[in-house]
DRENKENU-796610 format. One line per 2 residues: number of its first residue (from 1); for each residue x, z, y of C-alpha. Coordinates in Angstrom, 2 decimals, always signed. Layout:
BEGIN
NUM) X/Z/Y; ...
***
This chain:
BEGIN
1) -72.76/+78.32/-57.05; -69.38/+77.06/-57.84
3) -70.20/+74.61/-60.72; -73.05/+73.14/-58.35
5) -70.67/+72.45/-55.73; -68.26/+70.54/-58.35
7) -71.54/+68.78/-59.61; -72.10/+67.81/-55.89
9) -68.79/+66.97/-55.19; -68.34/+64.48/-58.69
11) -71.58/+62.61/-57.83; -71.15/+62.17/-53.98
13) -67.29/+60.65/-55.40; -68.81/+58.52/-57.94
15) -71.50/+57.07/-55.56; -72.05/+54.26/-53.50
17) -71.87/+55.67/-50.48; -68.65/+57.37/-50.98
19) -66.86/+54.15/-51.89; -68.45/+52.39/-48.85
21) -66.93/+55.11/-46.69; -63.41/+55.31/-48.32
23) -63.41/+50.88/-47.30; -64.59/+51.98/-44.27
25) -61.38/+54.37/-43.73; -59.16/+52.20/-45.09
27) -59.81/+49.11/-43.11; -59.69/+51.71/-39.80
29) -56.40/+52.17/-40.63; -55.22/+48.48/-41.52
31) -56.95/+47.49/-38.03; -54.51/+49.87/-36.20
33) -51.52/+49.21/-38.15; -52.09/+45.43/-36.71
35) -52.31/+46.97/-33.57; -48.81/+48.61/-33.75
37) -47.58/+45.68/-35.18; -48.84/+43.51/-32.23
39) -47.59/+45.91/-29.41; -44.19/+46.21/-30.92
41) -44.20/+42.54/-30.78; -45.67/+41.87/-27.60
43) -43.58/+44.98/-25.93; -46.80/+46.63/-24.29
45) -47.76/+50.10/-25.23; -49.68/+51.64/-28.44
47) -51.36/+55.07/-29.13; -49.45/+56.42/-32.21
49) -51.86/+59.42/-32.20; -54.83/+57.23/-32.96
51) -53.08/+56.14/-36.03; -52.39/+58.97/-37.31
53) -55.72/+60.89/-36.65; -57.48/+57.90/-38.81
55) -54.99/+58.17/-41.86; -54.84/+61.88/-42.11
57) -58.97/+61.34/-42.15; -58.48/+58.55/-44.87
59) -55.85/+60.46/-46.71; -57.90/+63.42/-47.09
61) -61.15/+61.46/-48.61; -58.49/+60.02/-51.19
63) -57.63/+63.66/-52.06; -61.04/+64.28/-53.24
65) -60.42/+61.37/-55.51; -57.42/+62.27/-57.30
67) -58.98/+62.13/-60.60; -56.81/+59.71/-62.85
69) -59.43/+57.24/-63.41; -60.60/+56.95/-59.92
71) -56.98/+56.25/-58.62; -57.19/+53.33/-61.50
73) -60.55/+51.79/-60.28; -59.18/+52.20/-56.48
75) -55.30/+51.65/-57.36; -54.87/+49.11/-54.80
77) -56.13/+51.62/-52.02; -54.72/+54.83/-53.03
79) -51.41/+56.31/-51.63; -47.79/+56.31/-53.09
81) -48.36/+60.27/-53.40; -52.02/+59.52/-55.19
83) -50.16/+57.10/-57.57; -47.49/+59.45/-58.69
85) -49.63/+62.31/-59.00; -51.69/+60.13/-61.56
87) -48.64/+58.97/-63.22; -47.70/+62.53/-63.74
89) -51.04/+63.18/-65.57; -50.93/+60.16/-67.50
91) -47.45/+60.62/-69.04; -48.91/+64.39/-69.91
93) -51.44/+63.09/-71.89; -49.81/+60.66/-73.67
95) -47.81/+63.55/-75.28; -50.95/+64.59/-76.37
97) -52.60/+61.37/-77.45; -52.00/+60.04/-80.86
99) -49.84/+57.05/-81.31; -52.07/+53.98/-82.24
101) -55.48/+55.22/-81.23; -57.83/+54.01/-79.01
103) -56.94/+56.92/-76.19; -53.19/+56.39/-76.63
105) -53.07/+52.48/-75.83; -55.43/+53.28/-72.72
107) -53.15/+55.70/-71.50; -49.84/+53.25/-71.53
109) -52.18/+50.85/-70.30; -52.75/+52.82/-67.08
111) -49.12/+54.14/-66.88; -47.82/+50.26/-66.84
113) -50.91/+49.92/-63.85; -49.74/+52.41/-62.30
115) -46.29/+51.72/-62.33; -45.95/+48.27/-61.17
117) -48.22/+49.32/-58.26; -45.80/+52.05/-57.29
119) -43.56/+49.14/-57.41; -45.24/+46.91/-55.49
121) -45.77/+49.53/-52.63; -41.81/+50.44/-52.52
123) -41.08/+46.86/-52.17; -43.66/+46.38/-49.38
125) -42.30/+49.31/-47.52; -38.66/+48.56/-47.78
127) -39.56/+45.06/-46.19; -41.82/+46.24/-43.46
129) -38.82/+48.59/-42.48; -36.41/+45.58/-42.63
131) -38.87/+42.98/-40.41; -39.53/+46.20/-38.03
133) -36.07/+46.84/-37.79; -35.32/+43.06/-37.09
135) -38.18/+42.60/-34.74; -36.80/+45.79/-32.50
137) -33.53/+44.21/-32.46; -35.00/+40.78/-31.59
139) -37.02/+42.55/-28.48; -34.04/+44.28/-27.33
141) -31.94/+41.23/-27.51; -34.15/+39.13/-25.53
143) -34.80/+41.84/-23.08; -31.54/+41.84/-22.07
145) -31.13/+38.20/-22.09; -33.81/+37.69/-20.13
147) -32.82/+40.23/-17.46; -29.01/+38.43/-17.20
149) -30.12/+35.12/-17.90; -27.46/+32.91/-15.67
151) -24.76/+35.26/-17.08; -25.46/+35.17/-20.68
153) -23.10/+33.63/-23.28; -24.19/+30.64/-24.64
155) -24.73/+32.31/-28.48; -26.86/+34.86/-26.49
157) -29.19/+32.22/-25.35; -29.50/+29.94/-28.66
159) -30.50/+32.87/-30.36; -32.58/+33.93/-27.14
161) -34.11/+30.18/-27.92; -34.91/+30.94/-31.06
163) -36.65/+34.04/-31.08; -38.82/+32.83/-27.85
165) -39.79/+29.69/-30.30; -40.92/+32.11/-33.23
167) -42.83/+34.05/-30.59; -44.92/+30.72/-29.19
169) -45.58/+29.71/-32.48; -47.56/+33.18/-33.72
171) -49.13/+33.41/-30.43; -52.31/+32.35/-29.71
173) -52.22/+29.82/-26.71; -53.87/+30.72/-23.72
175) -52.71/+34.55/-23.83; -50.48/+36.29/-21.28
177) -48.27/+36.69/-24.34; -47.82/+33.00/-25.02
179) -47.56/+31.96/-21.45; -45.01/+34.78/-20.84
181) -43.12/+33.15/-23.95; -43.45/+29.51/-22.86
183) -42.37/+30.30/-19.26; -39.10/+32.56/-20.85
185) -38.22/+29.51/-23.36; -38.45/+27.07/-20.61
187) -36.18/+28.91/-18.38; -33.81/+29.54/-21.54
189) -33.84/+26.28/-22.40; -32.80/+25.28/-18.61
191) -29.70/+27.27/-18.90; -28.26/+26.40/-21.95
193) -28.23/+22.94/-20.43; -26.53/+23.35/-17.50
195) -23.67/+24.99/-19.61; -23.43/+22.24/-22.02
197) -23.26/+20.01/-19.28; -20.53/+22.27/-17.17
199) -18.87/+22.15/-20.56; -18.74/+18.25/-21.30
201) -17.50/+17.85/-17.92; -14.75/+20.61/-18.25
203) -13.69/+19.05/-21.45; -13.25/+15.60/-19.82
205) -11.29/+16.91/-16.65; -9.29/+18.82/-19.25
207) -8.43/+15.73/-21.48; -7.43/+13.67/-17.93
209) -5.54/+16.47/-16.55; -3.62/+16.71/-19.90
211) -2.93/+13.11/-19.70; -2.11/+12.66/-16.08
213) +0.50/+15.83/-16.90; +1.86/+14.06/-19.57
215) +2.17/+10.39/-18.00; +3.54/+12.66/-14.88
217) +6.22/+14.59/-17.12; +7.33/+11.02/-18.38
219) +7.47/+9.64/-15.59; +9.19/+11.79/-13.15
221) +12.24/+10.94/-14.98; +12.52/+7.53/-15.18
223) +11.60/+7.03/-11.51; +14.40/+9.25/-10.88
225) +16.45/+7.46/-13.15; +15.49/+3.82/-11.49
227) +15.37/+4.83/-7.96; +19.05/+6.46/-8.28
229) +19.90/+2.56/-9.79; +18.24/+0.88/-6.94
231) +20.24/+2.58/-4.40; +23.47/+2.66/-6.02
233) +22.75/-1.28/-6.50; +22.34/-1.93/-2.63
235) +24.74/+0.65/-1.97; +27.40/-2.03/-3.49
237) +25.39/-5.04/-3.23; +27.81/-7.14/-3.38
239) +30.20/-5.71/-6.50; +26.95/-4.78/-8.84
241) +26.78/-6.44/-12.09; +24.02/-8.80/-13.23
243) +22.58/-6.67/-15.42; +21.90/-3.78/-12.35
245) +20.83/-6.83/-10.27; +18.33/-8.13/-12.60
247) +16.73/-4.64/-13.16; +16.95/-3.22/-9.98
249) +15.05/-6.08/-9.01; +12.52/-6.03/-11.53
251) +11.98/-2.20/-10.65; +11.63/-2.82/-7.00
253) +8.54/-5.33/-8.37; +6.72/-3.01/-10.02
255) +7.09/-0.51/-7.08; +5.68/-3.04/-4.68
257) +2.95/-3.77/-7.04; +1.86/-0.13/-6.38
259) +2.28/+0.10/-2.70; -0.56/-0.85/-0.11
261) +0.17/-4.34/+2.26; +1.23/-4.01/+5.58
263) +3.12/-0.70/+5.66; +6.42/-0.29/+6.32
265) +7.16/+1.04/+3.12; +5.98/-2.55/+1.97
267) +7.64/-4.52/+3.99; +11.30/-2.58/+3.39
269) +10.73/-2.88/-0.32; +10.19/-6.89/+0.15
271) +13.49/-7.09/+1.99; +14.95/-5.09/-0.76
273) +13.90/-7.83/-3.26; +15.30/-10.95/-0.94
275) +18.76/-9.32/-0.73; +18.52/-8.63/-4.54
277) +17.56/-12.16/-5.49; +19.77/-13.48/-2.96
279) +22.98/-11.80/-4.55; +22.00/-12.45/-7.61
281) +21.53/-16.74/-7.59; +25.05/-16.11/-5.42
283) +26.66/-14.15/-8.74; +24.91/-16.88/-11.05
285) +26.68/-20.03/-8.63; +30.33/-18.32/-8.89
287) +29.97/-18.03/-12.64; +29.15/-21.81/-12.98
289) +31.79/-22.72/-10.93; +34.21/-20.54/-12.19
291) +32.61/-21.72/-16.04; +33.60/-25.30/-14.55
293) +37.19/-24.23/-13.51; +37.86/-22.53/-16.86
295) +36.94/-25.91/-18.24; +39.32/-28.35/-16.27
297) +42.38/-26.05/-16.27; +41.98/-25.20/-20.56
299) +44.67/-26.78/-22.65; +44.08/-29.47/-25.51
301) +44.21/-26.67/-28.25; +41.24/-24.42/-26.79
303) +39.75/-28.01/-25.40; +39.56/-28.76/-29.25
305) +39.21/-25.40/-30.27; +36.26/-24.79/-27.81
307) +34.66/-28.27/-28.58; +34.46/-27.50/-32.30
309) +33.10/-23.79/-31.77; +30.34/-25.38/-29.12
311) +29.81/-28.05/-31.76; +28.82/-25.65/-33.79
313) +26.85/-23.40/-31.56; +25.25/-26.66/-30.24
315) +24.34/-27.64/-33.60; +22.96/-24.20/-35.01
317) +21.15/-23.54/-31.27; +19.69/-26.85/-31.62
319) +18.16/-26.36/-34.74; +16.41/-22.99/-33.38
321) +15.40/-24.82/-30.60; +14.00/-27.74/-32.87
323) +12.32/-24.99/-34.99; +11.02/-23.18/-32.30
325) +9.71/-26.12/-30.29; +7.91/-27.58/-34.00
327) +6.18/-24.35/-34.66; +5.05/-24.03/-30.70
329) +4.20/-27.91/-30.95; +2.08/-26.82/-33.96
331) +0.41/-23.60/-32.44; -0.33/-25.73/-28.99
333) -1.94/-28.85/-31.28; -4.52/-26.02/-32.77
335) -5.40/-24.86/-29.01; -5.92/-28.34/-27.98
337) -8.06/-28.61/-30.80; -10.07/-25.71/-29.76
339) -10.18/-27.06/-26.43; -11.99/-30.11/-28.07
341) -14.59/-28.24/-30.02; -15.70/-25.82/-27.63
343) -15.57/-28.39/-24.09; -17.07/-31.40/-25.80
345) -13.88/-33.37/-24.51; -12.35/-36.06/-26.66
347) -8.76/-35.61/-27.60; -7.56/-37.89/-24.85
349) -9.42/-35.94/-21.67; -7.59/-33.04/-23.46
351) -4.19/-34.47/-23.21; -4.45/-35.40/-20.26
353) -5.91/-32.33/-19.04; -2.71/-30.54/-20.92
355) -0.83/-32.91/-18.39; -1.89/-31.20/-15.69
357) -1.27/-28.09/-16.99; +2.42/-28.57/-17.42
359) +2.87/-29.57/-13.42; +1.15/-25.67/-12.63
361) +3.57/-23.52/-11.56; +2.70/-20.75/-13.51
363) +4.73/-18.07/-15.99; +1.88/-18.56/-18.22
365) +2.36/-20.79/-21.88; +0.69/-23.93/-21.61
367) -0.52/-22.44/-25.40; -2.24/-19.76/-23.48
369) -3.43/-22.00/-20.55; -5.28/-24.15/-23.77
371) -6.90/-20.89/-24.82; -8.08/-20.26/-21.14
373) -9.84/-23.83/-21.42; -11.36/-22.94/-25.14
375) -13.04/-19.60/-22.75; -14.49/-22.20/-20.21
377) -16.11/-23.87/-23.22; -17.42/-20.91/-24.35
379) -19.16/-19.89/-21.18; -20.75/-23.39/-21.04
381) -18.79/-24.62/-18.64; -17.97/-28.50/-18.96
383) -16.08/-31.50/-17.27; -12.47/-31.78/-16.51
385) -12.38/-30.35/-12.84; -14.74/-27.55/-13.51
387) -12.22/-26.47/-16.54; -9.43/-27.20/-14.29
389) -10.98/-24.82/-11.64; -11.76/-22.04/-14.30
391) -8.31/-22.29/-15.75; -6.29/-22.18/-12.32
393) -8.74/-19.30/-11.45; -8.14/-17.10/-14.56
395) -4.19/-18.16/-15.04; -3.92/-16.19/-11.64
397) -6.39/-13.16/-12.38; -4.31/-13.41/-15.68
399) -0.76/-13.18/-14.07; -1.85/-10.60/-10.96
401) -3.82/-8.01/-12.86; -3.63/-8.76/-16.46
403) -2.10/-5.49/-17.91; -4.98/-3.78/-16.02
405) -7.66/-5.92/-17.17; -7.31/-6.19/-20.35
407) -7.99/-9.47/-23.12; -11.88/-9.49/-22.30
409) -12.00/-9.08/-18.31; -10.96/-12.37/-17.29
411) -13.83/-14.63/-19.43; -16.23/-11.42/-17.93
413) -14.79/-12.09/-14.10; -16.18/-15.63/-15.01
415) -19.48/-14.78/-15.79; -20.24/-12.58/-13.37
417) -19.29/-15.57/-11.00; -22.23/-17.38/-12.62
419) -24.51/-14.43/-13.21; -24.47/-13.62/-9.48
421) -24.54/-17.57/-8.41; -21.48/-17.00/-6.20
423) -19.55/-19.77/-8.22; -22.03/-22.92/-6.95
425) -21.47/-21.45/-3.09; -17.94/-20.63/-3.36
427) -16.52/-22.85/-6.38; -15.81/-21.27/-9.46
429) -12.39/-20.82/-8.37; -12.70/-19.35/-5.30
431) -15.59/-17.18/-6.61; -13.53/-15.79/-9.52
433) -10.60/-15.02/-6.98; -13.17/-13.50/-4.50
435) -14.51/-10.75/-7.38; -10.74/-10.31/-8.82
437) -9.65/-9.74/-5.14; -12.45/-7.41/-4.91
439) -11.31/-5.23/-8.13; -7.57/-5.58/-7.33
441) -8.05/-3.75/-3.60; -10.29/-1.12/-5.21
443) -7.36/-0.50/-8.25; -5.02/+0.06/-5.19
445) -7.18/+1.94/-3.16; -8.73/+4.47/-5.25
447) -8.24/+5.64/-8.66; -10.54/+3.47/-10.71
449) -9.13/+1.55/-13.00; -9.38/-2.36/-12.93
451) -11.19/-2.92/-16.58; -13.26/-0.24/-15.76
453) -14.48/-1.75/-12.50; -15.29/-5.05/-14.15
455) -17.05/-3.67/-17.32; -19.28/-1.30/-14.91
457) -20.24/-4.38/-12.89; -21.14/-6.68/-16.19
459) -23.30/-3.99/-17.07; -25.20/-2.92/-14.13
461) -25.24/-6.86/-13.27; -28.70/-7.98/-15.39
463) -30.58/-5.51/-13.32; -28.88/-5.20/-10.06
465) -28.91/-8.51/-9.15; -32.32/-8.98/-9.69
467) -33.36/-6.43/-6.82; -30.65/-7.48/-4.56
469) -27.06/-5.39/-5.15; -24.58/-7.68/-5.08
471) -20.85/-7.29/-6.74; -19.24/-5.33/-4.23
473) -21.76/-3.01/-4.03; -21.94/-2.27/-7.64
475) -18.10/-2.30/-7.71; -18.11/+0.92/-4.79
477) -21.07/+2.22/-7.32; -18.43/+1.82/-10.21
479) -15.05/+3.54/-8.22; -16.61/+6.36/-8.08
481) -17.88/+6.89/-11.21; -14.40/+6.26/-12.73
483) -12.84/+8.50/-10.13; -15.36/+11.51/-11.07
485) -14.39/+10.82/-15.13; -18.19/+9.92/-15.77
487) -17.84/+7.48/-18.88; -18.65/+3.25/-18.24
489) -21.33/+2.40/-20.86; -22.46/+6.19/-19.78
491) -22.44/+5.73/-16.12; -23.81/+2.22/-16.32
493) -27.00/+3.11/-18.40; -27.67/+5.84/-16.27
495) -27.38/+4.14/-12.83; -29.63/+1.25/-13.72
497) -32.29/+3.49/-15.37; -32.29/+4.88/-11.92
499) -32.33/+1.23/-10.17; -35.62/+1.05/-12.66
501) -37.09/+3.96/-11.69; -36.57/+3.53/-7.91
503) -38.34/+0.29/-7.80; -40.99/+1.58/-9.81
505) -42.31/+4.79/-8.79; -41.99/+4.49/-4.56
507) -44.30/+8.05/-3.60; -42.11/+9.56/-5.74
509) -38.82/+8.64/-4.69; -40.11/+8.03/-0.81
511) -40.89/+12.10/-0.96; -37.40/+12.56/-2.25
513) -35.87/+11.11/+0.86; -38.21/+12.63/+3.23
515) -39.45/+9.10/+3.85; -42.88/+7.75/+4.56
517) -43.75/+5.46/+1.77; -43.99/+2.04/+3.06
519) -40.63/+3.00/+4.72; -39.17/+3.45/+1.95
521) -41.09/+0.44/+0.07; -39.77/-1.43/+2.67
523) -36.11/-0.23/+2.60; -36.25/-1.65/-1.04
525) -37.60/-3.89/-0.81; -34.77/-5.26/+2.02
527) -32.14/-3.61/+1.03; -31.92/-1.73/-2.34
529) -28.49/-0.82/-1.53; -30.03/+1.39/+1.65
531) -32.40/+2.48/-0.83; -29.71/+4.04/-3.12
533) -27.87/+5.43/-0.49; -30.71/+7.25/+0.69
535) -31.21/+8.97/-2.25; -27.97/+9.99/-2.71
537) -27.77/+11.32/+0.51; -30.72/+13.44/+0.02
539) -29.26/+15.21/-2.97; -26.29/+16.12/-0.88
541) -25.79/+19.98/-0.66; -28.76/+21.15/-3.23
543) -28.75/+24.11/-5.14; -28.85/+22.90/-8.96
545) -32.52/+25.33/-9.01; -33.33/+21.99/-6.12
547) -31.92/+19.67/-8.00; -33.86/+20.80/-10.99
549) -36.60/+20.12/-9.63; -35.94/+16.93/-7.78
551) -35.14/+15.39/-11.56; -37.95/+16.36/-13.11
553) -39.76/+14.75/-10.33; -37.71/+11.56/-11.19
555) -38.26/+11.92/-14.57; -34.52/+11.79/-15.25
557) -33.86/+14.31/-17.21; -31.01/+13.28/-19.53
559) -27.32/+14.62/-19.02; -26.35/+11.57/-18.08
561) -28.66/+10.89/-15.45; -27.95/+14.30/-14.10
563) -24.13/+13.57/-14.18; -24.72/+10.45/-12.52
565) -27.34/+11.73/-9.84; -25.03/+14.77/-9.00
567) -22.15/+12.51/-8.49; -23.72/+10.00/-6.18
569) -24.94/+13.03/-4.27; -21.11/+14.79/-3.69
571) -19.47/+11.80/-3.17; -22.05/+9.58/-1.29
573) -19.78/+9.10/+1.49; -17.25/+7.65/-0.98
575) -19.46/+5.53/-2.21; -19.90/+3.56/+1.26
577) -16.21/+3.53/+1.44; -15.70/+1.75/-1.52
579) -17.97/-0.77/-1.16; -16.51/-1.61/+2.36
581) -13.29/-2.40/+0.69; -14.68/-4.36/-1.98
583) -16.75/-6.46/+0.80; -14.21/-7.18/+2.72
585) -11.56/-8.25/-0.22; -14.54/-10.28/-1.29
587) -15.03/-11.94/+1.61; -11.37/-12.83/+2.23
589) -10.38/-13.41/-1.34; -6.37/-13.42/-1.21
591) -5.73/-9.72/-2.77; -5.28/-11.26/-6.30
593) -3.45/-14.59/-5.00; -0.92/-12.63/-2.94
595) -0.38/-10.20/-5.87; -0.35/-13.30/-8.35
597) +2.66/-14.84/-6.01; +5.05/-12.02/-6.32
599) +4.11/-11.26/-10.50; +4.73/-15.13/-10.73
601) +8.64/-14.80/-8.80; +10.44/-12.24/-10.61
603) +12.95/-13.04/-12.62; +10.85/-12.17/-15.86
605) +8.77/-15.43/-14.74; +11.65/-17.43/-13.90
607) +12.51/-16.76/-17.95; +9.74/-17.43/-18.93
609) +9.24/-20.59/-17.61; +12.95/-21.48/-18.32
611) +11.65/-20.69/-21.94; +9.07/-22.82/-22.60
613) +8.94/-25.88/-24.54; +8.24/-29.09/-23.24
***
């Protein structure tokens, strides 16, 4: 009975139909192991007990195959256990085996089989521990992420990112798992960059903080320094020294220069300066007389003495005078050269253009005033009393604000005269006085800087024009972007892409304002400026989650457009403010001309006008 039960058992293990069952077990079990693998992954649940039941069942058909050659014909299916029990047995009978036969070399044959799949299987495992152990850690991870999202760290959420990107791209799309992914990285995404951007803008109110602390520190200490001079000056007006008058009254200048018209504060500090300049022609009259006196009551000896030591001085001082004059002479015949080339004028229209240069009263070098006529060229304009006009124009802007404006601003102030037509209604004089007038009230008046002002307005200008903003609008635009830190060439791009999209895309933008749409087609159509306004109004007190949305539905979803957007929203009513000022400076056009009159009467201008060569 026993040998026909082994005789049953060998040829039900060496048939067909016991192979097609062992496949049959072994791809039960592969099928669940995907299972687990996919539940682990997707975080949902998975019956270990089913797994188990169907490899115990698949382990135990293997066990009636233990026989050495069937774990070589099935090595690839067999266990780790199967494979070192046949190792075992194979190593026993090569001890057995003679070297060199037949049996032998079929025997290390299957030990090296053997082997290398025992190899193969250790390797396997050790890695599917490793990516199970990894994939726990990178469910846990984004678990808790995901449940803290708005108070995760920044490295949380990058990695967050990443893991939520490896997840999209194994799922299949249209699953709950791959919608559940995309909706997580979105939202991931979202937050990491509203911290970069809370970052950028915390690094840039650091930097001006440190650099307002530092100009402060420096400061603080010289105007303490000056202010104690000033009032020890006019304390003891009349016994001061030259050298306290002349920079007392060059400090009471500068102070004025930063203190608003009209106040009282303004109007004491301009008395100051009289009394100052008054004293100090008075000190300058007694020493010429007194010079004069010296000179009449001298005896022969020093009047011989003195006339051979001035002879000398007058000789040496003449020749640095004559050098000084030949080299300026040289330097102002290469301007009026320039002045040729780039106006079209002959060489006579430029002398005698140069002649009416030297009657200006102006601090500025008739060298300089040359190189102001080479920029007219330049910007196309031509004739004598259009030159004349842009040179008078500038040599003001020049003397009033140029340590604000910087070398380029002036020739810019000039074409934004022309860009915006204001120079054929107002002259180009008066229209390059009227936008300087504009920028100098804002500079005084807010916190904006004056190059900033002008380089905001040349860019936004192309556009804004076009759909009606005129300077002084885009100058209150500008103010406030400097005063919120938000970067020129920045700020500028981002406002007119959103002057673009406005005039483009109405239902949108009319639903963002809570306007019907041919209101609001017809606000910007009439007044663009309205239009803006309106928009910024309506982002006014939003939740960034609002805002979110309201800039997708713009389109706008750049960090700079955000910056810009946000801004325009806090600070709307600024905005308005601005541009009121800059209207009305416009409109009058003496800000810069009044500044330009006391920069061109301190005694610094008195030298150098004394200095300059004939």
């Amino acid at each position: 009975m026993a040998n026909n039960e082994r005789y049953i058992t060998t040829v039900e293990l060496n048939s067909q139909q016991a192979q097609d069952r062992l496949q049959e077990l072994i791809k039960k079990v592969n099928e669940l192991k995907k299972a687990k693998e996919d539940a682990v992954k997707n975080g949902s649940f998975f019956d270990e007990a089913s797994l188990k039941k169907a490899t115990k069942e698949l382990n135990q058909w293997r066990a009636q195959m233990q026989g050495v050659q069937g774990i070589l014909d099935n090595i690839n299916d067999v266990t780790l256990e199967d494979l070192q029990k046949g190792l075992r047995k194979l190593k026993a009978q090569s001890k057995t085996a003679l070297p060199g036969t037949q049996e032998f070399t079929d025997i290390q044959q299957g030990i090296i089989k053997i082997e290398d799949r025992i190899k193969e299987l250790r390797n396997a495992t050790r890695e599917a521990k490793t990516e199970s152990e990894q994939l726990t850690m990178n469910m846990d991870h984004l678990v808790k992420v995901m449940q803290n999202v708005n108070g995760a760290s920044l490295n949380d959420l990058l990695s967050a990112q990443k893991i939520l990107e490896e997840n999209v791209a194994n799922a299949k799309p249209g699953t709950t798992s791959y919608d559940t992914a995309i909706a997580q990285l979105k939202e991931v995404k979202t937050r990491i960059q509203e911290i970069k951007g809370e970052q950028q803008q915390i690094v840039h109110q650091i930097d001006r903080y440190d650099q307002e602390i530092k100009v402060a520190s420096k400061d603080m200490g010289t105007m303490e320094r000056e202010t104690d001079l000033v009032e020890k000056t006019m304390r003891n007006l009349t016994k001061a020294n030259m050298r306290d008058l002349e920079y007392s009254i060059k400090i009471v200048n500068e102070q004025l220069r930063e203190m608003p018209r009209g106040t009282k504060e303004f109007e004491r500090m301009q008395e100051r300066a009289k009394l100052l300049r008054t004293e100090l022609e008075r000190v300058r009259f007694e020493g010429a007389a007194q010079q004069s006196w010296l000179n009449r009551t001298a005896d022969f000896f020093n009047k011989i003495q003195g006339a051979a030591i001035a002879g000398i001085s007058a000789i040496t001082g003449l020749t640095f005078t004559i050098r000084k004059c030949v080299n300026a002479f040289a330097d102002m015949d290469q301007e009026m050269e320039n002045v040729r080339k780039y106006t079209g004028q002959t060489s006579e229209q430029v002398h005698e253009m140069n002649e009416e240069f030297k009657k200006m009263d102006t601090r500025t070098a008739r060298e300089k005033l040359n190189q102001l006529a080479g920029d007219a060229g330049r910007l196309g304009i031509q004739g004598k009393e259009a030159i004349m006009e842009f040179v008078e124009g500038a040599d003001i802007i020049n003397v009033a604000l140029g340590d604000d404006l910087g070398e380029e601003a002036v020739k810019n102030i000039g074409k934004l005269t022309m860009s915006f037509g204001t120079d054929k209604d107002m002259g180009l004089r008066g229209a390059m006085l009227a936008t300087a007038s504009a920028v100098n009230e804002l500079s005084q008046n807010s916190s904006a800087s004056a190059n900033y002002l002008v380089d905001f307005t040349a860019r936004v200008a192309g556009f804004g024009k076009q759909i009606g903003l005129t300077q002084s609008q885009i100058m209150g635009f500008g103010a406030v972007m400097d005063e919120n830190m938000l970067q020129d060439e920045m700020a500028a791009t981002a406002f007119g892409q959103l002057l673009v999209k406005m005039t483009t895309n109405i239902d949108t933008f009319a639903r963002i304002t809570g306007m019907k749409v041919e209101e609001y087609k017809k606000l910007v159509t009439e007044d663009i400026n309205g239009a803006v306004m309106a928009v910024a109004k309506s982002l006014k007190g939003r939740d960034m989650e609002d805002l979110g949305k309201v800039f997708d539905a713009m389109n706008l979803n750049g960090q700079r457009a955000i910056g810009v957007l946000s801004t325009l929203g806090q600070k709307a009513e600024d905005v308005a403010e601005r541009q009121k000022i800059a209207t009305e400076a416009f409109e009058e056009g003496t800000s810069v001309l009044n500044e330009y009159k006391i920069q061109n009467e301190t005694v610094q201008a008195q030298l150098d006008k004394a200095m300059t060569c004939p």
